[in-house]
PLY file of the C-alpha trace (Angstrom):
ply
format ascii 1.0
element vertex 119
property float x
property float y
property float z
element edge 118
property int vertex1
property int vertex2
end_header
20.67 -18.60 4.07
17.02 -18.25 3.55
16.19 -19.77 6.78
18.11 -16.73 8.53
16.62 -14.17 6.28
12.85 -15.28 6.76
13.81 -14.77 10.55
15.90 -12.13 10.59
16.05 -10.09 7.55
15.51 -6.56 6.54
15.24 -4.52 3.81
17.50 -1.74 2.37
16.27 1.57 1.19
18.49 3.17 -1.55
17.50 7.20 -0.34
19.43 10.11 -1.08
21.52 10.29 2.28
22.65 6.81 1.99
21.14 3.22 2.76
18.61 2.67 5.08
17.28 -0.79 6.88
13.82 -1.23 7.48
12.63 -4.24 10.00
10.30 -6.03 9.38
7.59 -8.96 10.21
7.97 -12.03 9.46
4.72 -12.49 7.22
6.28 -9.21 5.16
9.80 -11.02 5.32
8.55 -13.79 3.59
6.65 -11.10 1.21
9.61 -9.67 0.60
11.85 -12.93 -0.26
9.06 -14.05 -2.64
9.75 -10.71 -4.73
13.29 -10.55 -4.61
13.50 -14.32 -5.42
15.40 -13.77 -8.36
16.98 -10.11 -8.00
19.50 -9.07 -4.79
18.24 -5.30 -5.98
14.97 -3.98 -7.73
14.12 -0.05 -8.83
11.09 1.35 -7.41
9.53 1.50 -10.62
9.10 -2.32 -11.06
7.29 -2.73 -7.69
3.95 -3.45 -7.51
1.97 -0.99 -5.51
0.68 -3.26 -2.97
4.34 -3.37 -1.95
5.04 0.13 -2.39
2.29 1.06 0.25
3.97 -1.17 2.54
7.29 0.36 2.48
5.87 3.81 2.82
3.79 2.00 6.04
6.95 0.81 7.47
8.89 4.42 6.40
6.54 6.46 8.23
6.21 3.91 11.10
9.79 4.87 11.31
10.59 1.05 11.50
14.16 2.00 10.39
17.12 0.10 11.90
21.14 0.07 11.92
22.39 -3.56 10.05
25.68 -2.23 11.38
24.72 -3.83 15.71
23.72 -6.77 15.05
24.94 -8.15 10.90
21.32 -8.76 9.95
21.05 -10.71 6.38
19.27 -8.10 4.02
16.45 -9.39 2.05
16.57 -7.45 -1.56
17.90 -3.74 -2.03
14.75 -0.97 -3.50
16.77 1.59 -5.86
15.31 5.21 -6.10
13.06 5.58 -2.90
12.81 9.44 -1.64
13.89 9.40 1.71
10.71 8.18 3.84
8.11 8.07 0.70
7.89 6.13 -2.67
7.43 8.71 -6.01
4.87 6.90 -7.61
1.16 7.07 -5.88
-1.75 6.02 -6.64
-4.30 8.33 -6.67
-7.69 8.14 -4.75
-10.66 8.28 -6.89
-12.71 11.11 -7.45
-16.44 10.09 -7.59
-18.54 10.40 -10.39
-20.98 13.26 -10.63
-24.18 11.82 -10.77
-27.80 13.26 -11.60
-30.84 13.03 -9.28
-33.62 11.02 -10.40
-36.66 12.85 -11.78
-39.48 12.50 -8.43
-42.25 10.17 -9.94
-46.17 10.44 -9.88
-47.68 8.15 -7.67
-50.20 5.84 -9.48
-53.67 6.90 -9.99
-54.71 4.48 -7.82
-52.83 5.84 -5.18
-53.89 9.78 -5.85
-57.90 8.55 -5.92
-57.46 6.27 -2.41
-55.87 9.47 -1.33
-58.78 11.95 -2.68
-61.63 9.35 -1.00
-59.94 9.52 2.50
-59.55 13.31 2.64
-63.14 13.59 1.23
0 1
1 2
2 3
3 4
4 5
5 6
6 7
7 8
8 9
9 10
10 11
11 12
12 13
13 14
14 15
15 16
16 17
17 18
18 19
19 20
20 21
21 22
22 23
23 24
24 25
25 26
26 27
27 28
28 29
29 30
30 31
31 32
32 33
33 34
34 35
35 36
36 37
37 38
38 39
39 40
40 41
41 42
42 43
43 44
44 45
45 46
46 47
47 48
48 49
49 50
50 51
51 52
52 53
53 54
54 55
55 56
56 57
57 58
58 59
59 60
60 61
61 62
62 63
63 64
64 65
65 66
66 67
67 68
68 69
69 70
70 71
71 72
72 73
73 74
74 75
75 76
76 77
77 78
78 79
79 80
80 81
81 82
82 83
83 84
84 85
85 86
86 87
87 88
88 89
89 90
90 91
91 92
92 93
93 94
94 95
95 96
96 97
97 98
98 99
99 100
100 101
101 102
102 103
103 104
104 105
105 106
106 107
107 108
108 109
109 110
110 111
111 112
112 113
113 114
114 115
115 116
116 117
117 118
């Protein structure tokens, strides 16, 4: 059974309007598997985000399919997804205010070589 879901599984979206399939590679099949090892279904909220920025990826790459054509094996089920977006985001860092440096004096060996040649 693994051996058919590593080459053609998907993964189902539990969204407002109903279930949704997403396709996917088989590098983010075998992802996938490795997460829901243990668990046929997972809430959003347990996900790590590195996984939650690739279902958005494959949501908004519209990478949706019907499991009804062809009986694909599904992979693990995600409770609680908004249709097309995960709720929880991470937020981009805002960057620190810094302060400029106070301008230095150039050495006095600097300001006399510089006296001498305009002299």
């Amino acid at each position: 059974m693994w051996i058919e879901k590593l080459s053609r599984g998907v993964l189902e979206l539990e969204t407002p309007v109903g279930p949704r399939f997403l396709d996917l590679s088989p590098v983010q099949r075998a992802r996938l598997m490795w997460t829901f090892r243990n668990f046929s279904s997972l809430p959003h909220q347990v996900l790590r985000s590195s996984e939650l920025r690739l279902i958005d990826r494959l949501s908004n790459a519209n990478r949706f399919v019907s499991r009804a054509t062809e009986e694909r094996p599904v992979i693990g089920k995600v409770e609680g997804i908004a249709e097309g977006r995960s709720e929880r985001r991470i937020e981009p860092r805002t960057p620190i205010a810094t302060e400029a440096a106070p301008v230095r004096k150039p050495p006095m060996s600097a300001v006399a070589a510089s006296r001498q040649n305009a002299a």
